[in-house]
C-alpha positions in Angstrom: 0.0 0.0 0.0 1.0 3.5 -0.4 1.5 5.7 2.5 0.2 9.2 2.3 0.7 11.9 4.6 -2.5 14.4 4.6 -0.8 17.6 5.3 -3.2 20.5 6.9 -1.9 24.2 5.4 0.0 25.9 7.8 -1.9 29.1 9.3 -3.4 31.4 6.8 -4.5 35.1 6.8 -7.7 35.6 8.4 -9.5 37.0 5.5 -12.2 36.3 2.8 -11.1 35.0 -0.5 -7.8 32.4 -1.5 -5.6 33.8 1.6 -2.1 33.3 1.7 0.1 32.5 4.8 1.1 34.2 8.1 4.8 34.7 9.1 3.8 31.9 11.7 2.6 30.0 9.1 5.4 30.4 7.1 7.6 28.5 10.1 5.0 25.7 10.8 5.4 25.2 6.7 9.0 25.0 6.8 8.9 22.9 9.7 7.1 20.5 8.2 8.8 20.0 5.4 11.7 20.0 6.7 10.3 16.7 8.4 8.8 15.3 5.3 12.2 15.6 3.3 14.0 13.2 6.5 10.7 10.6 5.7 11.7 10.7 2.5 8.7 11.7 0.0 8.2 10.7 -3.8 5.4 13.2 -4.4 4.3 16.7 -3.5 0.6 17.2 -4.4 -1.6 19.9 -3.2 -4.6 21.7 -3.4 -5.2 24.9 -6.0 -6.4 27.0 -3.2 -3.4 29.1 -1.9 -2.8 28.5 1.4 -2.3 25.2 0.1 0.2 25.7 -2.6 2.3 28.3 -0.5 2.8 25.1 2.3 3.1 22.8 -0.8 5.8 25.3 -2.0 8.3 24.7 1.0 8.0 20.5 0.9 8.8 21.0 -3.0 11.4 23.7 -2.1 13.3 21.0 1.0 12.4 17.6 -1.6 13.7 18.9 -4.8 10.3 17.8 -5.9 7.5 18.9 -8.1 4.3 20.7 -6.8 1.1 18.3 -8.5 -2.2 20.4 -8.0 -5.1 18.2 -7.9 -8.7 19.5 -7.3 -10.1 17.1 -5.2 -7.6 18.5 -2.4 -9.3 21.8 -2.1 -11.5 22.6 1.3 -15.3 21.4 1.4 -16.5 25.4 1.1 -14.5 28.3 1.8 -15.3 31.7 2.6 -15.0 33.8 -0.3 -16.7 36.7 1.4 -20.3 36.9 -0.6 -21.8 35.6 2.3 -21.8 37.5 5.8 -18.6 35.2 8.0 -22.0 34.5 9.9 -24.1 33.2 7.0 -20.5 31.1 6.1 -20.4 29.9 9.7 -24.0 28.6 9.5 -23.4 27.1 6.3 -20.4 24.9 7.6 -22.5 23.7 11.1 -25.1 22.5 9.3 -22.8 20.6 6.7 -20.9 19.2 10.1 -24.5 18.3 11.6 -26.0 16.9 8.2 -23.3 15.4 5.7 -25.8 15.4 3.1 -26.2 18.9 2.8 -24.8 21.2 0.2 -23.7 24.3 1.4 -24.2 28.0 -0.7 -20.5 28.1 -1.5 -19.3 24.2 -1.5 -20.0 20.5 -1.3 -21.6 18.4 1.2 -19.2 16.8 3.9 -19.8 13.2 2.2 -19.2 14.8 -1.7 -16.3 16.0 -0.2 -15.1 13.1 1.4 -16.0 11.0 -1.0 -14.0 13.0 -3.6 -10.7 12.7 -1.5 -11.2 9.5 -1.2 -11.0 8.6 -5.2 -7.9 11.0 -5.1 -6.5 8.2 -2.7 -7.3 5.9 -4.6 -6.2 7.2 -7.9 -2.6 7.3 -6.1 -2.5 4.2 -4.5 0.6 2.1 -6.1 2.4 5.1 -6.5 5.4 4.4 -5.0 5.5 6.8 -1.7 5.2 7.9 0.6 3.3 11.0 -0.5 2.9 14.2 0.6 -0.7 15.6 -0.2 -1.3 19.2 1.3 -5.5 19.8 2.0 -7.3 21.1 4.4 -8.6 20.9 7.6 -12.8 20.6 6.7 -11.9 17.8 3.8 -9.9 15.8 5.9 -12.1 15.5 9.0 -14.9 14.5 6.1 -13.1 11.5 5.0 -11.7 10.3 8.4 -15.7 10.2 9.2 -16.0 7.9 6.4 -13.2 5.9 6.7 -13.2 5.2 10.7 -16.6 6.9 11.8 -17.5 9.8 14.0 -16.8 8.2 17.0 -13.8 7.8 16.1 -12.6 11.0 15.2 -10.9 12.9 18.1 -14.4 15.3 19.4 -11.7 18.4 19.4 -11.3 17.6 15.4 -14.7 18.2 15.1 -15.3 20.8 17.4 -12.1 22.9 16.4 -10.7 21.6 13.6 -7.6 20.4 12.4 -4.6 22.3 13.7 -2.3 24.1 10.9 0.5 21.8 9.3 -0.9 19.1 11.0 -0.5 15.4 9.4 -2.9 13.0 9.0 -1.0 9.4 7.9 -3.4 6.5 6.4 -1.3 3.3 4.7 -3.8 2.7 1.6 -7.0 3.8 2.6 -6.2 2.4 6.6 -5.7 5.5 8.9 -2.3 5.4 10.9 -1.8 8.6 12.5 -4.6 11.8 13.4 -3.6 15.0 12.7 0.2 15.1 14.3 2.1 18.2 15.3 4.7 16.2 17.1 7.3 17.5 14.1 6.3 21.1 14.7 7.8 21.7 18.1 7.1 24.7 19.9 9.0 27.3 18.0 6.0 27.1 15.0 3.1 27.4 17.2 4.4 30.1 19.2 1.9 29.8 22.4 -0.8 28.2 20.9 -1.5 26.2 17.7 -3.8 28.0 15.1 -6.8 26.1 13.2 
């Protein structure tokens, strides 16, 4: 089986749109692939959005490898700001609540689960491991498909996954939950950022 390392974007701008990364961000993404280049990754892929493809860009940078965007990495919905941040918040409870239900500016939790899922798939026999930088909203999606709810760690789902964390599945079989144990305190600073 391959082994795929789900990589959360490190801390973005708190803004509406396709954000970039904060100067803390910019640490926890360097960090991180730093650690990535010691596992030694085959592949860099990585979602279109930017956040994703500015972490994306320090793995590639510390690998000597390639960036591959693929679509089905991007974020369930994200806030582009034509909806009020409350309207937006709304919008992502009720997707959490009800997996079935398609949000103004995204997919449902299962579409998007589902839809990382055939990525995984897609890759699997490439020779790994592989490095695949998505977000926090998509990733907590398909570890309630592939392991349930109840197993998902409640401050996942309350909270969200924390920036540059990694998620590590073998195949489609989940390994690791959202690690920050390569981060060390000097990316977080005094507390980790969703």
């Amino acid at each position: 089986m391959t082994v795929f390392y789900l990589v959360q974007h490190a801390e973005k701008e708190r803004r509406p749109g396709d954000p970039g990364l904060t100067k803390r961000g910019r640490r926890q993404a360097a960090s991180t692939a730093d650690w990535l280049q010691r596992v030694g990754v085959h592949a860099v892929f990585s979602s279109p959005l930017r956040r994703a493809r500015e972490t994306a860009s320090f793995i590639a940078s510390s690998t000597g490898l390639r960036i591959q965007e693929d679509t089905r990495l991007r974020e369930r919905m994200s806030w582009d700001g034509t909806q009020t941040l409350g309207d937006f918040l709304a919008d992502w409870g009720t997707s959490v609540k009800d997996r079935d239900f398609v949000p103004a500016s995204g997919d449902s939790s299962n579409a998007a689960a589902e839809r990382l899922r055939a990525c995984l798939v897609d890759l699997t026999g490439e020779p790994g491991p592989l490095a695949l930088v998505t977000h926090g909203g998509v990733t907590v999606d398909l570890l309630r498909t592939l392991i349930g709810d109840p197993a998902v760690p409640v401050e996942l789902m309350q909270n969200g996954v924390p920036s540059c964390a990694i998620t590590t599945l073998d195949g489609l079989s989940v390994v690791g939950i959202a690690s920050v144990a390569h981060l060390g305190r000097a990316a977080y600073g005094r507390r980790p950022a969703g």
